[in-house]
Every structure is written in structure tokens, then in C-alpha cells.
Backbone bond lengths (Angstrom), bond angles and torsions (degrees), N, CA, C in turn:
res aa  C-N    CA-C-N  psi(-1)  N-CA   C-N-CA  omega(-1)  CA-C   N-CA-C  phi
1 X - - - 1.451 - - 1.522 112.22 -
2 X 1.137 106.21 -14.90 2.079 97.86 175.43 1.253 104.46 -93.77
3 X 1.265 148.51 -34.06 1.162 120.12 147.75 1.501 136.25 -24.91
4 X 1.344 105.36 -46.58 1.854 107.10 177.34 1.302 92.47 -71.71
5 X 1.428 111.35 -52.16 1.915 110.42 -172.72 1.701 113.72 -34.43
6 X 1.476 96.29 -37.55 1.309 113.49 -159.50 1.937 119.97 -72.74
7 X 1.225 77.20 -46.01 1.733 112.68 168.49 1.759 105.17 -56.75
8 X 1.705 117.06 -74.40 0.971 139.01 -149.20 2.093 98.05 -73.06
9 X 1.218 97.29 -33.05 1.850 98.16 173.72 1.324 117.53 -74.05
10 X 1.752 109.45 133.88 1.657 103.64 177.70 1.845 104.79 -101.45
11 X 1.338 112.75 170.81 1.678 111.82 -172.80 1.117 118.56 -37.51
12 X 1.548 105.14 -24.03 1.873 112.01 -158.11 1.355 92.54 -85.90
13 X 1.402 123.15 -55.16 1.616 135.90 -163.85 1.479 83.58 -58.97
14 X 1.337 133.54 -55.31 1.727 108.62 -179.80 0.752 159.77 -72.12
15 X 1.581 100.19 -23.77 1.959 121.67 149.13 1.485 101.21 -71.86
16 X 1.157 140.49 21.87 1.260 137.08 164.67 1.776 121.28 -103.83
17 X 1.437 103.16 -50.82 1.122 126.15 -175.90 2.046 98.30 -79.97
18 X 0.835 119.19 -17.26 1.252 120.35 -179.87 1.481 109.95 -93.93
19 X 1.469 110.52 -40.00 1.809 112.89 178.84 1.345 101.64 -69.99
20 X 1.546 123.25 -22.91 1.727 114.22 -174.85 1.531 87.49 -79.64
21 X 1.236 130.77 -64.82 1.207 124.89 171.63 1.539 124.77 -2.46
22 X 1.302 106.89 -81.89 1.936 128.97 165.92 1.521 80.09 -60.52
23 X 0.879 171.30 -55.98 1.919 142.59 -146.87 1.822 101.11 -79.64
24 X 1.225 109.51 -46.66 1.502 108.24 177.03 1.169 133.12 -47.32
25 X 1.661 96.58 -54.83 1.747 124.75 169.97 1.561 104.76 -51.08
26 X 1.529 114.16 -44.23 1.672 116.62 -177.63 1.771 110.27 -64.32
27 X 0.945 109.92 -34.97 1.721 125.47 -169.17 1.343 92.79 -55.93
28 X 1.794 90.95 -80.75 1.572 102.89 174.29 1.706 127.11 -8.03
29 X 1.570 86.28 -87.47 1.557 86.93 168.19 1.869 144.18 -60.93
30 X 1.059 80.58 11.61 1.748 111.20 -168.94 1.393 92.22 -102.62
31 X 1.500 126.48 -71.51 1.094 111.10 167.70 1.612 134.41 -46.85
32 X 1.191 110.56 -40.20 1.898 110.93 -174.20 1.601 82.36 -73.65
33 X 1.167 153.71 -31.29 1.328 139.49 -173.95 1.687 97.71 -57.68
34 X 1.293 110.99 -74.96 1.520 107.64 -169.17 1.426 118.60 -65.78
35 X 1.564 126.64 0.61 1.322 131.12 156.51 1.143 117.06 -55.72
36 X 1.434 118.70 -59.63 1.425 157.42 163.79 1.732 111.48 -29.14
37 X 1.033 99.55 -71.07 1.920 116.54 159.94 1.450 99.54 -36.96
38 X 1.601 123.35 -76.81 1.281 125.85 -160.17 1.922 110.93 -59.96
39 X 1.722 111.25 -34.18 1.134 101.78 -177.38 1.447 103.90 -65.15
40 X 1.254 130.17 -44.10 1.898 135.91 -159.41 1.520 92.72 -50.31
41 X 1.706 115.93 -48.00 1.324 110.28 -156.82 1.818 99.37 -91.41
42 X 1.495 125.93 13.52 1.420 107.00 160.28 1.559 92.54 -92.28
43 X 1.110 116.34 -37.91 1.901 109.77 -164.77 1.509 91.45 -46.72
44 X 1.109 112.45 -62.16 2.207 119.30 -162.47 1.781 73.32 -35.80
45 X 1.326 112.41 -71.43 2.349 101.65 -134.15 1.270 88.33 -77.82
46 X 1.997 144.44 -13.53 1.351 117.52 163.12 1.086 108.95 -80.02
47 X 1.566 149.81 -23.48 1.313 111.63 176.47 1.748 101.16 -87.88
48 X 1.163 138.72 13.84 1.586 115.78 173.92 1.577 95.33 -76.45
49 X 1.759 106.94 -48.50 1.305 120.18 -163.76 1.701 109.40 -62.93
50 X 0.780 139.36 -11.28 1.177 159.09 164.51 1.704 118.84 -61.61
51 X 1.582 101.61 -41.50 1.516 86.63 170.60 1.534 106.41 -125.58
52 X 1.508 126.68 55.78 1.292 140.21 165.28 1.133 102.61 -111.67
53 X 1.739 111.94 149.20 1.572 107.72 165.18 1.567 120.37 -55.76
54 X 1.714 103.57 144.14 1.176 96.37 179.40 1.727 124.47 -61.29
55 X 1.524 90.05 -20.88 1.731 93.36 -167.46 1.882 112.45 -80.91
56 X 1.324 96.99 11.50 1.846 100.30 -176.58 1.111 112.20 -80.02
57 X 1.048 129.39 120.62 2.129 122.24 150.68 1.503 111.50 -32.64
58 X 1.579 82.02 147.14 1.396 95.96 160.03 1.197 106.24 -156.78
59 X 1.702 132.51 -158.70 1.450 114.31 164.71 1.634 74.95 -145.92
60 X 2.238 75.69 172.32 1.179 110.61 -179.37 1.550 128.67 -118.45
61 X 0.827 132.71 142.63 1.507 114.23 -168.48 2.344 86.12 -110.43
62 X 1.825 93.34 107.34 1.443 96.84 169.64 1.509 112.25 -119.66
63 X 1.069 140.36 141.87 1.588 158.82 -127.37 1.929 101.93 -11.61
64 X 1.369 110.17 42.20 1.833 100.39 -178.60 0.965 119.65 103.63
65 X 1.825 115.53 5.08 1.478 121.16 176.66 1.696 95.18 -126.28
66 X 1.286 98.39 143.68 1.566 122.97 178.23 1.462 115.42 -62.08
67 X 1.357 150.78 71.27 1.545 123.77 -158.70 1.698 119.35 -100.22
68 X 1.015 127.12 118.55 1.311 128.02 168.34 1.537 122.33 -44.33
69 X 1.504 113.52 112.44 1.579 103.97 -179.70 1.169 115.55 -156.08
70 X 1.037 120.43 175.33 2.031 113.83 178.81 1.308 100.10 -123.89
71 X 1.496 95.59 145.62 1.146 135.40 -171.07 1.602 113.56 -40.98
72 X 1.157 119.19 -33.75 1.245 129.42 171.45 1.740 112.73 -60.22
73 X 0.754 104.72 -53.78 1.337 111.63 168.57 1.798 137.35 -89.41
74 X 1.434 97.77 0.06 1.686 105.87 160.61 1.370 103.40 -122.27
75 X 1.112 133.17 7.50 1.592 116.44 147.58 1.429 124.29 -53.11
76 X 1.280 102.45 -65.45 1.393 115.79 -176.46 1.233 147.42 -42.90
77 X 1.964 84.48 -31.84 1.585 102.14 172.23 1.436 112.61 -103.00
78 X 1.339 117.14 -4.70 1.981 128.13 149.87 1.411 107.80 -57.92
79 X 1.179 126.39 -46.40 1.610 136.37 -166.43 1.720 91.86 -58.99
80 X 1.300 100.57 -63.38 1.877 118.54 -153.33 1.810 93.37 -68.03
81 X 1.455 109.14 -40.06 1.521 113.37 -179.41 1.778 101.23 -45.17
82 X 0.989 99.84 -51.81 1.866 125.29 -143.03 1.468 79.53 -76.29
83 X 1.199 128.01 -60.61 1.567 129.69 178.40 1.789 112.85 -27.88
84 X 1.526 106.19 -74.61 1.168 123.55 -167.45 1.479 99.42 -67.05
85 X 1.220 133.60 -52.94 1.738 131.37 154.56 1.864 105.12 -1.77
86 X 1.425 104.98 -86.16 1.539 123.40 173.84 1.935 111.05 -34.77
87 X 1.671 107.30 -50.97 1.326 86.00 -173.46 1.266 129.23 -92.46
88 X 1.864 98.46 -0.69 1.507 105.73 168.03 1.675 121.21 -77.48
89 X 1.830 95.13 -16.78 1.628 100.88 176.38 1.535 102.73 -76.42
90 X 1.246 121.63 -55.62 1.021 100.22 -173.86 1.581 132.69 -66.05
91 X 1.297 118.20 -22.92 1.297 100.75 157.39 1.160 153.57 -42.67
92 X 2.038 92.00 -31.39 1.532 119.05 -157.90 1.918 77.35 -65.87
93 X 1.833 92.20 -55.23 1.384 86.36 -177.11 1.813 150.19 -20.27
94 X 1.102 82.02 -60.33 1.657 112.45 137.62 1.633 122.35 -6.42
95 X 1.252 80.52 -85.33 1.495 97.46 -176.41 1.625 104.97 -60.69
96 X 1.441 110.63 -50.00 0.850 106.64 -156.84 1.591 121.29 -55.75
97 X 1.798 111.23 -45.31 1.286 114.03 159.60 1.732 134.62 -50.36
98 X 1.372 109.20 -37.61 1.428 106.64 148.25 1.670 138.74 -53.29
99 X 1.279 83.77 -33.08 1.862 95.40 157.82 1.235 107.13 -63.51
100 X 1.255 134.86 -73.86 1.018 137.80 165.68 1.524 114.62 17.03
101 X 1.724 90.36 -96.30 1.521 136.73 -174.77 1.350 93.89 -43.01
102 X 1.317 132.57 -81.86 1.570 141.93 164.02 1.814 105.77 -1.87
103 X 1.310 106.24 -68.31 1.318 117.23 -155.39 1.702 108.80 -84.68
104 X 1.441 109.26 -13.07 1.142 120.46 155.99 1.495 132.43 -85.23
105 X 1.207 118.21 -4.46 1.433 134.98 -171.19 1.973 94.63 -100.37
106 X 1.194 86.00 -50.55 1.513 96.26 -164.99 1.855 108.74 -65.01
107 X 1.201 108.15 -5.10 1.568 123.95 -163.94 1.446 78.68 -92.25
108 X 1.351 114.74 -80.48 1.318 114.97 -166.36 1.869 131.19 -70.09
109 X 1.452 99.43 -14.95 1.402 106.26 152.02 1.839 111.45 -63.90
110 X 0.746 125.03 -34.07 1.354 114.11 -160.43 1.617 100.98 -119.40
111 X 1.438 110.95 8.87 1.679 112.49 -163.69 1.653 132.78 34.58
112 X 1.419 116.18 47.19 1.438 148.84 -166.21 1.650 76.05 -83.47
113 X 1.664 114.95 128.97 1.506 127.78 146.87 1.996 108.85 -127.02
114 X 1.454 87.02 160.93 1.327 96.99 172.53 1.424 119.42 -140.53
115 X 1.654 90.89 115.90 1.246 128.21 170.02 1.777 101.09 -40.21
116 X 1.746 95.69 117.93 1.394 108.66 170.28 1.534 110.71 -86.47
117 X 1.318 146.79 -5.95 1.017 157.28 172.27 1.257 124.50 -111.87
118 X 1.758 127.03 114.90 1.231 131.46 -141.63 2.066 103.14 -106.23
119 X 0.893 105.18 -2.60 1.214 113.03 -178.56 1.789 126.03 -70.90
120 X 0.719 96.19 26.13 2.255 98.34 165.10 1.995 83.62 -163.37
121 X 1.420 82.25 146.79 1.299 102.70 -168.50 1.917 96.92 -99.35
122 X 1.078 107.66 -8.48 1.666 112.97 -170.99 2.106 92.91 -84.53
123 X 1.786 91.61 142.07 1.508 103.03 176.32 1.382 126.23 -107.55
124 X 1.070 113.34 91.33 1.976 117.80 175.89 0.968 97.25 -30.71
125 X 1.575 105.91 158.99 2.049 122.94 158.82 1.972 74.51 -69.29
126 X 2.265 76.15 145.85 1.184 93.98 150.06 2.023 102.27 88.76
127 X 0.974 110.95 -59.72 1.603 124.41 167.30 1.600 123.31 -68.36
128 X 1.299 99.88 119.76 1.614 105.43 168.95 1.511 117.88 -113.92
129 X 1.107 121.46 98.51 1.318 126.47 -178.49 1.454 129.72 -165.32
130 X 1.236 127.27 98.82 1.464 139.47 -174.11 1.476 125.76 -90.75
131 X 1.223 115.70 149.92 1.699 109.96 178.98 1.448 106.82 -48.78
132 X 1.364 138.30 146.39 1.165 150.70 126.47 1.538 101.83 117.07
133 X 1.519 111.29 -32.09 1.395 109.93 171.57 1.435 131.08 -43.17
134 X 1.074 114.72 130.05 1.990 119.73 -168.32 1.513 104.58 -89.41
135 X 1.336 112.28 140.32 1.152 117.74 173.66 1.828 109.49 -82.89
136 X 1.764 111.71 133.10 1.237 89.96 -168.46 1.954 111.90 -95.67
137 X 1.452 106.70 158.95 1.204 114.18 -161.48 1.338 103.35 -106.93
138 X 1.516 111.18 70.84 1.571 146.59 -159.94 1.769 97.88 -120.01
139 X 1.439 105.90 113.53 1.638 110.30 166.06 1.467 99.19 -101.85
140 X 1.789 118.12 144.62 1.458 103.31 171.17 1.425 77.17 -146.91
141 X 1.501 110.00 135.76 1.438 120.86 154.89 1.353 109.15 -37.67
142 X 1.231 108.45 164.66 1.951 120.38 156.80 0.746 106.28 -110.78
């Protein structure tokens, strides 16, 4: 079927289907970034919370409301938060290297290069690359 795929796509449909490509892969990693952010800042309040008595208040901020609670009982569910944090990153992860792979297959199925030099705004067969567009600073296994 990529042969017909191959046949049946015109230049535009492939610098198209390839920039959604690179937009996904960008998300992706955009997201495990701000996962990433959110885990650093449970580690900071589990280890403060960690050496306070368990029996102290503290609060919580749950969907935009402030809640009063002790420590004994919002540790635990920081720990389990912080847990599921990790296995939703790594999935993203996941994905993300299959993006990767995807967007690398699809380069060389269709022989898509990118112009490291941004200077002519005109697009060769085969080349995807426009003025101002950033090259993204995306590692993906193979």
C-alpha cells in the first residue's frame, strides 16, 4: 500500500503530511517536558513532607480548591501521584520514539530531506524546508 500511497500523494500532500508528522513528535515531547517539570516539583514537597510530623496540617491545592489536611494523609497520595506521573511519562516516551521511527521511515519512503539552510523560500522535489521554520531538537532512537 505505500507504493499507491506513494504514487497517489502530490509534493504539497507530503510536506504536509510530514509537517503534521514533526508537529506530533513536537507535542509529544512538549508534553513529557511538562510531566517532567510536574514530577521535580512533587520530589521538592515529598522530601520536605517527609521530614515533618506526620500529625501536622498542611493544605492541598485539589481541582482549584485549597484543602486542609495532614501530612499523613497527603503524602501518600503525592507518592502514588508522582508514581503514575513516571508511567504516564514513560509511555508518552514510548510514543515518542515510535514517532520517531514513523517519521523516519516516512522520510525515506518518500525520500523527504531537510534543508539545513533556511535561506530561499522556493521548495525542491523531495525537500521540506521553509524560511523561518526551526529545526526540531528531537533525539529518537531507531
Amino acid at each position: 500500500t505505500l507504493a499507491k500511497t506513494k504514487q497517489t500523494l502530490s509534493k504539497e500532500q507530503l510536506v504536509t503530511a510530514f509537517n503534521e508528522l514533526r508537529q506530533q513528535q513536537r507535542i509529544l515531547a512538549s508534553r513529557i517536558s511538562e510531566i517532567e517539570m510536574d514530577m521535580k516539583e512533587h520530589d521538592l514537597v515529598i522530601e520536605v513532607l517527609k521530614g515533618i510530623d506526620p500529625n501536622r496540617k498542611c493544605y492541598r491545592m485539589i481541582g482549584g480548591v485549597l484543602v486542609e489536611r495532614k501530612v499523613e494523609v497527603v503524602l501518600p497520595g503525592l507518592i502514588s501521584n508522582r508514581e503514575k506521573m513516571k508511567e504516564y511519562r514513560d509511555s508518552l516516551q514510548s510514543n515518542l520514539e515510535a514517532k520517531g521511527k514513523e517519521l523516519n521511515q516516512f522520510r525515506e519512503t518518500y525520500g523527504i530531506q531537510i534543508r539545513a539552510d533556511n535561506g530561499s523560500d522556493e521548495k525542491n522535489v523531495g525537500t521540506v524546508a521553509r524560511a523561518g521554520d526551526r529545526q526540531p531538537n528531537i533525539l529518537a532512537s531507531v
